[in-house]
HTML snippet that shows the backbone in 3Dmol.js (N, CA, C, O; Angstrom):
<script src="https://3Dmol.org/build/3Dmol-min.js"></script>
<div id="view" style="width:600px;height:400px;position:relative"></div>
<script>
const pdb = `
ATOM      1  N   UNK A   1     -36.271  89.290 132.728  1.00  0.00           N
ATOM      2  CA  UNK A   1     -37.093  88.718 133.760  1.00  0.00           C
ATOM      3  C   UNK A   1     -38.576  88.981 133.482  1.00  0.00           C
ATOM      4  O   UNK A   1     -39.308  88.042 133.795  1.00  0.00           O
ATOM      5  N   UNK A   2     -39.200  90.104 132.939  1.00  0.00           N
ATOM      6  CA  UNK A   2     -40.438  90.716 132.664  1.00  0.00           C
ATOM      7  C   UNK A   2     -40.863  89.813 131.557  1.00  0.00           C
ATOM      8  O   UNK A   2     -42.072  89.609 131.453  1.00  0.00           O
ATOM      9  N   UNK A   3     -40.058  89.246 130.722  1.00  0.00           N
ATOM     10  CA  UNK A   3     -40.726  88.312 129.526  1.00  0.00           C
ATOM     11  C   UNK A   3     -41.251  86.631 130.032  1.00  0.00           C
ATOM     12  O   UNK A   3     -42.075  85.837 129.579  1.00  0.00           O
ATOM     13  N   UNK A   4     -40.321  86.611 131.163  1.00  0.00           N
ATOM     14  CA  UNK A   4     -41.211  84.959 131.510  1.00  0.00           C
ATOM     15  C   UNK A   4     -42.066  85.479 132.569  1.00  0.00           C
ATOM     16  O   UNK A   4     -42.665  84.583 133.163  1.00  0.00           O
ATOM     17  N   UNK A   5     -42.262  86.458 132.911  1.00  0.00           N
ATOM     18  CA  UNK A   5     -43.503  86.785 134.546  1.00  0.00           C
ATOM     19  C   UNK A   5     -43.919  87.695 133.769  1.00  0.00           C
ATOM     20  O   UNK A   5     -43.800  88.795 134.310  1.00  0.00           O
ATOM     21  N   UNK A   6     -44.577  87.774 132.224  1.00  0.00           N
ATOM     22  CA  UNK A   6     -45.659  88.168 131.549  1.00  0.00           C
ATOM     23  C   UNK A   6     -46.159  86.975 130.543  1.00  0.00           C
ATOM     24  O   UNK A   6     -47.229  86.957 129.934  1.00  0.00           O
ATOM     25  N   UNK A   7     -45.057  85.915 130.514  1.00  0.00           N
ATOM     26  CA  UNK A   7     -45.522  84.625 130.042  1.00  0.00           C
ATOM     27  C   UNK A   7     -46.883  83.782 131.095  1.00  0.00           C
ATOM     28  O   UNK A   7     -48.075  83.589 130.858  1.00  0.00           O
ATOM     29  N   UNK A   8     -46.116  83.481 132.150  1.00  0.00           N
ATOM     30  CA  UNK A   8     -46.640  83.207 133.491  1.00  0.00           C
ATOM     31  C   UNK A   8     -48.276  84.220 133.535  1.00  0.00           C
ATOM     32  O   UNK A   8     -49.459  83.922 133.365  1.00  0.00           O
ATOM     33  N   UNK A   9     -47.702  85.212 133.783  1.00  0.00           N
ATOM     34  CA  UNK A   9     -49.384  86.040 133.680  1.00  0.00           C
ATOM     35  C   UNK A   9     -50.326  85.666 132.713  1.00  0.00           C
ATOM     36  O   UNK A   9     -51.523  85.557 132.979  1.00  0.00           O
ATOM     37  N   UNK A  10     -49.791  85.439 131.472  1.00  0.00           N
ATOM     38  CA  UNK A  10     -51.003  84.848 130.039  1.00  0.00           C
ATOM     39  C   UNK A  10     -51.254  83.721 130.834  1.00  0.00           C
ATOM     40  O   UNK A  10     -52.478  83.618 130.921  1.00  0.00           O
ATOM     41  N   UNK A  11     -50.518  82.538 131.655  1.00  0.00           N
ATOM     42  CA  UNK A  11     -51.451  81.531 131.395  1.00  0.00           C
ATOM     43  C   UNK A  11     -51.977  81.332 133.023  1.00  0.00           C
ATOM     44  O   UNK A  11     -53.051  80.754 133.190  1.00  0.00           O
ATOM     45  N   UNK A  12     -51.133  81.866 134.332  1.00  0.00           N
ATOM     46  CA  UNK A  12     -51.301  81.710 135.556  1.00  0.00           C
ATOM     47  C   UNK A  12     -51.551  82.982 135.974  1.00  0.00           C
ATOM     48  O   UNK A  12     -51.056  83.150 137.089  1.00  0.00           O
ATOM     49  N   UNK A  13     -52.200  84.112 135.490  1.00  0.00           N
ATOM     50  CA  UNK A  13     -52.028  85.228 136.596  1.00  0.00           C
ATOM     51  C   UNK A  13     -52.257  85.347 137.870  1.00  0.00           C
ATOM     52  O   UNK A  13     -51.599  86.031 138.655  1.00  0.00           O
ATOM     53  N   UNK A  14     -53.445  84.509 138.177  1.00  0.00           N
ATOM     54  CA  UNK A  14     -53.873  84.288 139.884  1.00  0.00           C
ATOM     55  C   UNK A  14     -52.475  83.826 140.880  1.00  0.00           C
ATOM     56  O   UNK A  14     -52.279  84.133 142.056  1.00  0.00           O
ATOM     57  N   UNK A  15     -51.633  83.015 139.999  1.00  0.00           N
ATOM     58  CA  UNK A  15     -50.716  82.990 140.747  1.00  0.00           C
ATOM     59  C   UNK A  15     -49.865  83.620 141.160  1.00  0.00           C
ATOM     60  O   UNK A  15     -49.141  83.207 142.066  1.00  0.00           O
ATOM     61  N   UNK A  16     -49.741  84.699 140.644  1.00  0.00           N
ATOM     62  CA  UNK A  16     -48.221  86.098 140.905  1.00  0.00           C
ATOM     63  C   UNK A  16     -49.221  86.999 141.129  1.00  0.00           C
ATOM     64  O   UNK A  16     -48.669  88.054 140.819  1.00  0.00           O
ATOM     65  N   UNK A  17     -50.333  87.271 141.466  1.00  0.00           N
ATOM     66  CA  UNK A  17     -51.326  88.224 143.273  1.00  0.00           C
ATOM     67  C   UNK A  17     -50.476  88.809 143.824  1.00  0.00           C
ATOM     68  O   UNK A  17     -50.084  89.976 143.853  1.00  0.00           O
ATOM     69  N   UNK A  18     -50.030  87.266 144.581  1.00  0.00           N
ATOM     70  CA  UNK A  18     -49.662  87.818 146.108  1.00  0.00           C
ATOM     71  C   UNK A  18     -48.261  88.576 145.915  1.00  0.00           C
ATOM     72  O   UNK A  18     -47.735  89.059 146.918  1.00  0.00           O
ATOM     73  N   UNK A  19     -47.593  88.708 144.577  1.00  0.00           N
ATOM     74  CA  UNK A  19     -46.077  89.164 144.204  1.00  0.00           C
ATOM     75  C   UNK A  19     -46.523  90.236 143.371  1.00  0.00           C
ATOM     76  O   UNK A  19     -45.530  90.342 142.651  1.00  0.00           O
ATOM     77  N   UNK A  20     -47.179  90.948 143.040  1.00  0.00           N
ATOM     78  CA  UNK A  20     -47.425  92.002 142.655  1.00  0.00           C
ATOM     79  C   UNK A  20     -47.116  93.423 143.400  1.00  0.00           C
ATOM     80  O   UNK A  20     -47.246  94.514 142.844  1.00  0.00           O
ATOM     81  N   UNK A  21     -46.885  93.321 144.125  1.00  0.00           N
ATOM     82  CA  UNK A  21     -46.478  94.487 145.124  1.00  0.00           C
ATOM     83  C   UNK A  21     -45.341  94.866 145.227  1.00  0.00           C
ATOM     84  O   UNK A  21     -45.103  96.056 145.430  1.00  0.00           O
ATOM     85  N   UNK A  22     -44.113  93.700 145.080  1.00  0.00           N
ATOM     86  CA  UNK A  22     -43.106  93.158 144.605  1.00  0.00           C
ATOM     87  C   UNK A  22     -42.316  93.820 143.492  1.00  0.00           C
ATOM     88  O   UNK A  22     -41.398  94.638 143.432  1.00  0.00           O
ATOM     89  N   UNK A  23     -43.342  92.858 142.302  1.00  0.00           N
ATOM     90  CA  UNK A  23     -42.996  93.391 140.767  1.00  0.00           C
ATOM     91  C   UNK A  23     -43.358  95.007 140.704  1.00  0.00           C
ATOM     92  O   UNK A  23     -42.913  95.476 139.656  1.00  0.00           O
ATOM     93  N   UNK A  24     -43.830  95.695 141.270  1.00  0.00           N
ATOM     94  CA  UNK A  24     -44.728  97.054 140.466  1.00  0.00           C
ATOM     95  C   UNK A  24     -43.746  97.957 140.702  1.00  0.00           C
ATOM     96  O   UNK A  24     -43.843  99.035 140.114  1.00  0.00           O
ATOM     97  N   UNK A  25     -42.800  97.770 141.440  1.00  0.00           N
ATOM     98  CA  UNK A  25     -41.383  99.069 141.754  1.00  0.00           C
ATOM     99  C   UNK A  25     -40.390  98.704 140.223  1.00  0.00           C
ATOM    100  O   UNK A  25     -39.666  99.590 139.770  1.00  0.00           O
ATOM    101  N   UNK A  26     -40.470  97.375 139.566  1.00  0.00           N
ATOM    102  CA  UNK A  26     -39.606  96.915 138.843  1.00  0.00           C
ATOM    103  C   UNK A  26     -40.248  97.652 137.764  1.00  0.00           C
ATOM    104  O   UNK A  26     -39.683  98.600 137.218  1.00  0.00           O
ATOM    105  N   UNK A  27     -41.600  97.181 137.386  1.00  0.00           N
ATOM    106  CA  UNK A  27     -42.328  97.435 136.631  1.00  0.00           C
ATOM    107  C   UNK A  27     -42.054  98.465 135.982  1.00  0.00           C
ATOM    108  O   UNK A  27     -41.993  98.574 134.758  1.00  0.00           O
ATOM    109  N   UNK A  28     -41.794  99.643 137.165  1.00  0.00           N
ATOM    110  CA  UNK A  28     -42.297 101.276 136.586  1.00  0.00           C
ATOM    111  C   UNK A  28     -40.331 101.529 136.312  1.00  0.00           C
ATOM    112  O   UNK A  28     -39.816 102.300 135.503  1.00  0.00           O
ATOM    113  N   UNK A  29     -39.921 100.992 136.873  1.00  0.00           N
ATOM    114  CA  UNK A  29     -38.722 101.481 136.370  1.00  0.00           C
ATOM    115  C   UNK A  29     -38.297 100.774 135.245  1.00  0.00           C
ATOM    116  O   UNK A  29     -37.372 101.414 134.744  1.00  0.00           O
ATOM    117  N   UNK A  30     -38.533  99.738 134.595  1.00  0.00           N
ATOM    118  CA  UNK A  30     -38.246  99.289 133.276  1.00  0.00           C
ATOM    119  C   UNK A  30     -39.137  99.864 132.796  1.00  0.00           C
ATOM    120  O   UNK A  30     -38.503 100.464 131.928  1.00  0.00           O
ATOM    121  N   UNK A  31     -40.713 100.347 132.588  1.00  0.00           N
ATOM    122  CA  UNK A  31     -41.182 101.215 131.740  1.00  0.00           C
ATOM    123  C   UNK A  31     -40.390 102.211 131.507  1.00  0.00           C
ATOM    124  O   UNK A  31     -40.889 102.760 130.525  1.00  0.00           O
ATOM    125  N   UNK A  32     -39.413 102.808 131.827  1.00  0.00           N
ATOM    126  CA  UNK A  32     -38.399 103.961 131.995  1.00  0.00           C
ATOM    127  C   UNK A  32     -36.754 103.606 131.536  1.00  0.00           C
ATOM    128  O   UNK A  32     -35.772 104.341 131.640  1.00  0.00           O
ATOM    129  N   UNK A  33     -36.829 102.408 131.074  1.00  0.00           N
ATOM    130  CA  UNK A  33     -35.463 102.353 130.929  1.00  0.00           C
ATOM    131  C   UNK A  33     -34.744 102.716 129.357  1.00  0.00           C
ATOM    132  O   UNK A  33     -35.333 102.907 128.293  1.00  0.00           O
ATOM    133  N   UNK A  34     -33.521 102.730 129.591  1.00  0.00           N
ATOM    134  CA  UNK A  34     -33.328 103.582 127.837  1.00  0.00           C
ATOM    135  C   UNK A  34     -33.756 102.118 126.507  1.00  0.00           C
ATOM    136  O   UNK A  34     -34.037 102.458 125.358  1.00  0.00           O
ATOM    137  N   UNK A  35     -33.743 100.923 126.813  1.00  0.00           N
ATOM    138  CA  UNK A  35     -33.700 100.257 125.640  1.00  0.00           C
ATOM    139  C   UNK A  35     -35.141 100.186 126.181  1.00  0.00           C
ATOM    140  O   UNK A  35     -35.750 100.109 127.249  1.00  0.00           O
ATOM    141  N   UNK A  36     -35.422 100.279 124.375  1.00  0.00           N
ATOM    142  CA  UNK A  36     -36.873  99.730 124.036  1.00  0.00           C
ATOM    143  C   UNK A  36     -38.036  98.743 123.933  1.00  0.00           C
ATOM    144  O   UNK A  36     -39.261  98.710 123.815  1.00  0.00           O
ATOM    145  N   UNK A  37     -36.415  97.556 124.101  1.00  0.00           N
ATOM    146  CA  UNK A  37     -36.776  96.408 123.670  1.00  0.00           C
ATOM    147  C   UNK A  37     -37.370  96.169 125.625  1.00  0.00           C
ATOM    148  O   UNK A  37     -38.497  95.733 125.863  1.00  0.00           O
ATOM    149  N   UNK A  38     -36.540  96.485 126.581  1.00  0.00           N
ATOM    150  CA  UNK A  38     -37.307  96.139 127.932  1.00  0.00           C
ATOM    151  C   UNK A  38     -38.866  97.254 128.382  1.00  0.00           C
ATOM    152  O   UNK A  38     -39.606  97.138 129.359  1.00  0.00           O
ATOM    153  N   UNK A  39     -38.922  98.194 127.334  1.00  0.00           N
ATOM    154  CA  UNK A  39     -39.966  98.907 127.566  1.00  0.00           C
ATOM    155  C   UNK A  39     -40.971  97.631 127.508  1.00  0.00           C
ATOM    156  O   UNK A  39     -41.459  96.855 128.329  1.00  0.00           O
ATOM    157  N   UNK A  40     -41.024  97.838 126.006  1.00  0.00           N
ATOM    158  CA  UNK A  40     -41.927  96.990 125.415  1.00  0.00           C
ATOM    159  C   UNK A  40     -42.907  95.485 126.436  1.00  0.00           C
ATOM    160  O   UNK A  40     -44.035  95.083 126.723  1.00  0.00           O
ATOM    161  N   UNK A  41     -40.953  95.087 126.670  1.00  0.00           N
ATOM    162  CA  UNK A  41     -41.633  93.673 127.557  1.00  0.00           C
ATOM    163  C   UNK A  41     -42.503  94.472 129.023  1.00  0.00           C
ATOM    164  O   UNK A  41     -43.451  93.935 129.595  1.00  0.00           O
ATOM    165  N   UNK A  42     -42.063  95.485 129.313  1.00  0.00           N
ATOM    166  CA  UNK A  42     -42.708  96.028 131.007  1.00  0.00           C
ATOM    167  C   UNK A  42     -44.240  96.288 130.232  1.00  0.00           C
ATOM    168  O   UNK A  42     -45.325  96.080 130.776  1.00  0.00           O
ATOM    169  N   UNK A  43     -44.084  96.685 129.127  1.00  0.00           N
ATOM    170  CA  UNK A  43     -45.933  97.155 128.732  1.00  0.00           C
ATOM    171  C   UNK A  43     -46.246  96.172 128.451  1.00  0.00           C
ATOM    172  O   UNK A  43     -47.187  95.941 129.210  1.00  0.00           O
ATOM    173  N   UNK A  44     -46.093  95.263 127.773  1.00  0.00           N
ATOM    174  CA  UNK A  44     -46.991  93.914 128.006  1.00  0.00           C
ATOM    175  C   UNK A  44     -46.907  93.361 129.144  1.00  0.00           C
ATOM    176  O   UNK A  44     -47.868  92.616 129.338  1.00  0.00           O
ATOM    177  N   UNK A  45     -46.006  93.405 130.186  1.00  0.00           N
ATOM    178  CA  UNK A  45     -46.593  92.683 131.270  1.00  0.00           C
ATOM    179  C   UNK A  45     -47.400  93.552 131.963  1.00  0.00           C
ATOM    180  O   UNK A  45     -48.182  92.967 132.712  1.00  0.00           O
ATOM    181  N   UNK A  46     -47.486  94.904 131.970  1.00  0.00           N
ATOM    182  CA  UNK A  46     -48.519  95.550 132.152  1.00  0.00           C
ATOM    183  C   UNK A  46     -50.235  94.936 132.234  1.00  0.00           C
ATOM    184  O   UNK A  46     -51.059  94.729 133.125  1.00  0.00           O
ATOM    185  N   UNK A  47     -50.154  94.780 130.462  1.00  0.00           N
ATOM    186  CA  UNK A  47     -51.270  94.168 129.849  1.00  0.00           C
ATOM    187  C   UNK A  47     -51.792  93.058 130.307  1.00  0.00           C
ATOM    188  O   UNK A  47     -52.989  92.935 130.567  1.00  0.00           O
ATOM    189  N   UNK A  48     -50.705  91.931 130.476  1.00  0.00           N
ATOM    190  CA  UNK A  48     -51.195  90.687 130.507  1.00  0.00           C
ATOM    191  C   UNK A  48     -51.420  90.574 132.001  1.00  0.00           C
ATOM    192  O   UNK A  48     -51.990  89.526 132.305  1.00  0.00           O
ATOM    193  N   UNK A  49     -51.115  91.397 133.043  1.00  0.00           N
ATOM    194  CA  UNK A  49     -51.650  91.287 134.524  1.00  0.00           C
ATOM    195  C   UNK A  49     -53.002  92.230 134.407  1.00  0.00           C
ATOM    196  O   UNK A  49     -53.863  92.124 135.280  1.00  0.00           O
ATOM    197  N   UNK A  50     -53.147  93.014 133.477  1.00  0.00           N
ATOM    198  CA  UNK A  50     -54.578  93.553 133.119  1.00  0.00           C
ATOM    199  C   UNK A  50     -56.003  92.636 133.114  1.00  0.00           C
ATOM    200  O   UNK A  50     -57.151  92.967 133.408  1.00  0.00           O
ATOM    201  N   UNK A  51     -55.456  91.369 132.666  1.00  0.00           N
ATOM    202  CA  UNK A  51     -56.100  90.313 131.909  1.00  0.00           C
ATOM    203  C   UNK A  51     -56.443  89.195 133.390  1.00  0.00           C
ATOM    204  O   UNK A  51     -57.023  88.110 133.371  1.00  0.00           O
ATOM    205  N   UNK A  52     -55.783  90.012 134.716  1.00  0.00           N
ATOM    206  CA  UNK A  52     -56.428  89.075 135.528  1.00  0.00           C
ATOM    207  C   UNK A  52     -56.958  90.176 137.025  1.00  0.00           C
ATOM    208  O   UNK A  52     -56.460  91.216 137.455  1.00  0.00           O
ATOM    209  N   UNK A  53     -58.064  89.428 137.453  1.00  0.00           N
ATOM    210  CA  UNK A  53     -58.845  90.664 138.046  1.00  0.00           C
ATOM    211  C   UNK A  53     -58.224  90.661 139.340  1.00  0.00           C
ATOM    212  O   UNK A  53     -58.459  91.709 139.941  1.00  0.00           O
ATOM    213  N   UNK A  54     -57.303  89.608 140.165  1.00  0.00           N
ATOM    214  CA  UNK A  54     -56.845  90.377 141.513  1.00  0.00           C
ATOM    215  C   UNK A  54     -55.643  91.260 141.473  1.00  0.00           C
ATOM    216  O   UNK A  54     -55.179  92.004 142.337  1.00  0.00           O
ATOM    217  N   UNK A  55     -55.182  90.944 140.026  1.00  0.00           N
ATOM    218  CA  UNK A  55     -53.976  91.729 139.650  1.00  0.00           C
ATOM    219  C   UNK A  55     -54.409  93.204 139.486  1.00  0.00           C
ATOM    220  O   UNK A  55     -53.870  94.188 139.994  1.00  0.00           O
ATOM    221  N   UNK A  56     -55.288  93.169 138.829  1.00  0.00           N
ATOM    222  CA  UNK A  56     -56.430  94.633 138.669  1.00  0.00           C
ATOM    223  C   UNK A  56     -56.486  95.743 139.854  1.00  0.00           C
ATOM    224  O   UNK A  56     -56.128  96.914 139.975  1.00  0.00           O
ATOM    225  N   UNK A  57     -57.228  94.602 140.800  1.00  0.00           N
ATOM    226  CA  UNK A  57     -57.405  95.159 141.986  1.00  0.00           C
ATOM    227  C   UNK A  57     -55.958  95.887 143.222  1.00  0.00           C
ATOM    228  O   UNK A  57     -56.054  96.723 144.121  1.00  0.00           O
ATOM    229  N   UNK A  58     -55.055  95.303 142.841  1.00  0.00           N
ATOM    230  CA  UNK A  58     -54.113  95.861 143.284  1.00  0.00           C
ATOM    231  C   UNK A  58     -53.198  96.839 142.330  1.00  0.00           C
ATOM    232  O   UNK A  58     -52.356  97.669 142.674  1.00  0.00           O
ATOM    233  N   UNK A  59     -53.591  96.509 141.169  1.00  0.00           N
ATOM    234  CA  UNK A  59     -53.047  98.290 140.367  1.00  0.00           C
ATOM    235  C   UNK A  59     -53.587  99.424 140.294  1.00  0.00           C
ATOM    236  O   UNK A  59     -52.980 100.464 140.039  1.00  0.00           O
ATOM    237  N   UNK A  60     -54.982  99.304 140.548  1.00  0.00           N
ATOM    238  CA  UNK A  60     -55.645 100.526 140.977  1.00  0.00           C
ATOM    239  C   UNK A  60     -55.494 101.831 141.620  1.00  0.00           C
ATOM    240  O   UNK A  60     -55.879 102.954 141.296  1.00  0.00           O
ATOM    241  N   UNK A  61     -54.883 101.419 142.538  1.00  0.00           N
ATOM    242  CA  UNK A  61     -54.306 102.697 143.283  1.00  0.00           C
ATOM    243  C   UNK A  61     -53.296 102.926 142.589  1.00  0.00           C
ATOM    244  O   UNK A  61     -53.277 104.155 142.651  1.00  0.00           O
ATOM    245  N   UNK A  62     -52.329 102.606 141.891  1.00  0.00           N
ATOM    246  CA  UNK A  62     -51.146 102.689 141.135  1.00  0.00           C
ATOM    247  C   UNK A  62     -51.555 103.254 139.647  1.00  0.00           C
ATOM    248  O   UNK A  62     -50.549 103.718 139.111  1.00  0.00           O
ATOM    249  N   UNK A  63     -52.852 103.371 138.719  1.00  0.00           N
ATOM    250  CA  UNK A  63     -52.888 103.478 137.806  1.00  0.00           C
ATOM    251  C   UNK A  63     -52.425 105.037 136.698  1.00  0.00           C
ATOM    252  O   UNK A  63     -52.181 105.322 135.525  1.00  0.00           O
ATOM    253  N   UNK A  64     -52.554 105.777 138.292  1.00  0.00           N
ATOM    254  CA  UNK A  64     -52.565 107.168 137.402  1.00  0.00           C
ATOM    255  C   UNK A  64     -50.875 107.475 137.205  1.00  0.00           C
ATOM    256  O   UNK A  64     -50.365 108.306 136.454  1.00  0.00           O
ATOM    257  N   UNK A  65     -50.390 106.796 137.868  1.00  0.00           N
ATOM    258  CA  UNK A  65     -48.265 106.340 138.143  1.00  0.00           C
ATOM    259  C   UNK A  65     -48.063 105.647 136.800  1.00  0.00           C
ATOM    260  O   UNK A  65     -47.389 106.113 135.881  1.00  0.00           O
ATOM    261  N   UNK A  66     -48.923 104.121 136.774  1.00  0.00           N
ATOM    262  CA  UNK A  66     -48.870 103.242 135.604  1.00  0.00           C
ATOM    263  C   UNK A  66     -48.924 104.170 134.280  1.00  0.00           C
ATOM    264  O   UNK A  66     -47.972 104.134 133.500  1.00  0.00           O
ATOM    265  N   UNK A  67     -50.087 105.036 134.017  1.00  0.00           N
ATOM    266  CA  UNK A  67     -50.744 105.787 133.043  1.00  0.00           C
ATOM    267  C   UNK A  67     -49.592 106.811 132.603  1.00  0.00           C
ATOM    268  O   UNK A  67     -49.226 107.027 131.447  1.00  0.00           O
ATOM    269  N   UNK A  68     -49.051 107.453 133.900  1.00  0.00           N
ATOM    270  CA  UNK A  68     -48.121 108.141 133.378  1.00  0.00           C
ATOM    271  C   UNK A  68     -46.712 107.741 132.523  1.00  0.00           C
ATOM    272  O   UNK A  68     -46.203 108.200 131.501  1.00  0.00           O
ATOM    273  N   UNK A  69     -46.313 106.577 133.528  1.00  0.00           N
ATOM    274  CA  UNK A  69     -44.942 106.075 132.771  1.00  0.00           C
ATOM    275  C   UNK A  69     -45.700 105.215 131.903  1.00  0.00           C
ATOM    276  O   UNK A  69     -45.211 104.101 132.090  1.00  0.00           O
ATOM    277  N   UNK A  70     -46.911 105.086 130.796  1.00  0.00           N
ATOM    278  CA  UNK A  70     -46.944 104.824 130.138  1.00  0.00           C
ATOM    279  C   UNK A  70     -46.969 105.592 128.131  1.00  0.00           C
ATOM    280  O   UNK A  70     -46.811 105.426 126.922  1.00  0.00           O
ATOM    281  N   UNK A  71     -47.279 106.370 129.178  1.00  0.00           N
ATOM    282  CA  UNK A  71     -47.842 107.242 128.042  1.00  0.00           C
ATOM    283  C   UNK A  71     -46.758 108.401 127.210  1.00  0.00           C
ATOM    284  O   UNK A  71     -47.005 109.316 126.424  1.00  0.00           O
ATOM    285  N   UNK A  72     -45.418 107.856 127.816  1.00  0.00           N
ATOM    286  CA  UNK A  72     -44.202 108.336 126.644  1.00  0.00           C
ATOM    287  C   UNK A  72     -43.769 107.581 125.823  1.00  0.00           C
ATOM    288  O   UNK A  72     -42.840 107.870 125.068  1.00  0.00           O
ATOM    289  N   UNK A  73     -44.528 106.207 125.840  1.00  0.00           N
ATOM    290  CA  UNK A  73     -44.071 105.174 125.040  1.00  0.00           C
ATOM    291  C   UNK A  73     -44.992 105.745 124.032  1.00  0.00           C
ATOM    292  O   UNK A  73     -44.607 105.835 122.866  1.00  0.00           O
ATOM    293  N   UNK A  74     -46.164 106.135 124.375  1.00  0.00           N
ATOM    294  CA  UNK A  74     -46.941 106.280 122.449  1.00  0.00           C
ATOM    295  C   UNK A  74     -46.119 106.913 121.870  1.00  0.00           C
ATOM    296  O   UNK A  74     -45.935 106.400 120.766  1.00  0.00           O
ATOM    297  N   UNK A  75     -45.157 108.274 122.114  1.00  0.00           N
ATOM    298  CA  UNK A  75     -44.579 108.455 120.933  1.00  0.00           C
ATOM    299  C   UNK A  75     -42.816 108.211 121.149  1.00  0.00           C
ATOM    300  O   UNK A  75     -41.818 108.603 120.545  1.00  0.00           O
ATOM    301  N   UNK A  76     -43.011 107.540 122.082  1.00  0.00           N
ATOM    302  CA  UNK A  76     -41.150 106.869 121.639  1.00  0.00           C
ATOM    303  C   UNK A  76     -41.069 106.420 120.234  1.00  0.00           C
ATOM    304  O   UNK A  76     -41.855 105.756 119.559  1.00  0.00           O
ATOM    305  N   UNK A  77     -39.539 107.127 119.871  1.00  0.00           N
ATOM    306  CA  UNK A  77     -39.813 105.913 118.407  1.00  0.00           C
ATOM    307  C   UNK A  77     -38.009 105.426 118.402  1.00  0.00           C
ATOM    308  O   UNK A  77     -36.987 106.080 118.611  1.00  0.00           O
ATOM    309  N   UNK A  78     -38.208 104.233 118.118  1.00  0.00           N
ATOM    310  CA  UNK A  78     -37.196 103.741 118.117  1.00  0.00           C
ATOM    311  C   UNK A  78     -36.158 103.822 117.440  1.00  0.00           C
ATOM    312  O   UNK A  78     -36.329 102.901 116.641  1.00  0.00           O
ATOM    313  N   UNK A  79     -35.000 104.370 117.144  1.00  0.00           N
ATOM    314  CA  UNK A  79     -33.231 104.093 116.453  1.00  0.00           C
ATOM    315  C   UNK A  79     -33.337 102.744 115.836  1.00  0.00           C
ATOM    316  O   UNK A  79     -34.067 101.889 116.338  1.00  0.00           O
ATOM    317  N   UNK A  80     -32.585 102.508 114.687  1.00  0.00           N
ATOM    318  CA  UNK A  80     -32.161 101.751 114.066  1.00  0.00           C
ATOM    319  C   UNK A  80     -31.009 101.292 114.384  1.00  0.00           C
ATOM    320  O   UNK A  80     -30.078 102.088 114.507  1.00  0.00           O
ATOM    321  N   UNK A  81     -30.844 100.147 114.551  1.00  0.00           N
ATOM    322  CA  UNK A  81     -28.885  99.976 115.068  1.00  0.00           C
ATOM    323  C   UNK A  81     -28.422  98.872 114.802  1.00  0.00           C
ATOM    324  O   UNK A  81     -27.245  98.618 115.057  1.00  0.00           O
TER     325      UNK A  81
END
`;
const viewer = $3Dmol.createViewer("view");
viewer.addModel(pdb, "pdb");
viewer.setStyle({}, {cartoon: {color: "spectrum"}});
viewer.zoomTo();
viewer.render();
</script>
């Protein structure tokens, strides 16, 4: 679900605003989940709602939460399988 509503964010972010409040419980728990491959997609949609400023404005208060469940991904390293 995080790969087409971070598609959507590259080209519409103004439009998923008012659903951001929504997504950000999903958000932080797929930053957390065991496969890598849904990390990945939760940190770019991270990014690409970065890239729009009312989206901004409502992660703010959330950032030092965001920052945290982000920052075990720098040294996750991924299994071969």
């Amino acid at each position: 679900m995080l790969s087409c509503v971070q598609q959507l964010a590259d080209t519409e972010g103004n439009l998923l605003t008012p659903f951001i409040g929504n997504l950000l419980p999903h958000i932080l728990t797929t930053l957390q989940a065991e496969d890598m491959e849904s990390r990945r997609n939760a940190a770019y949609a991270v990014s690409a709602f970065c890239n729009t400023e009312s989206i901004v404005q409502q992660f703010t208060p959330k950032f030092p939460q965001l920052l945290q469940t982000l920052f075990p991904l720098f040294s996750a390293t991924e299994v071969a399988g």
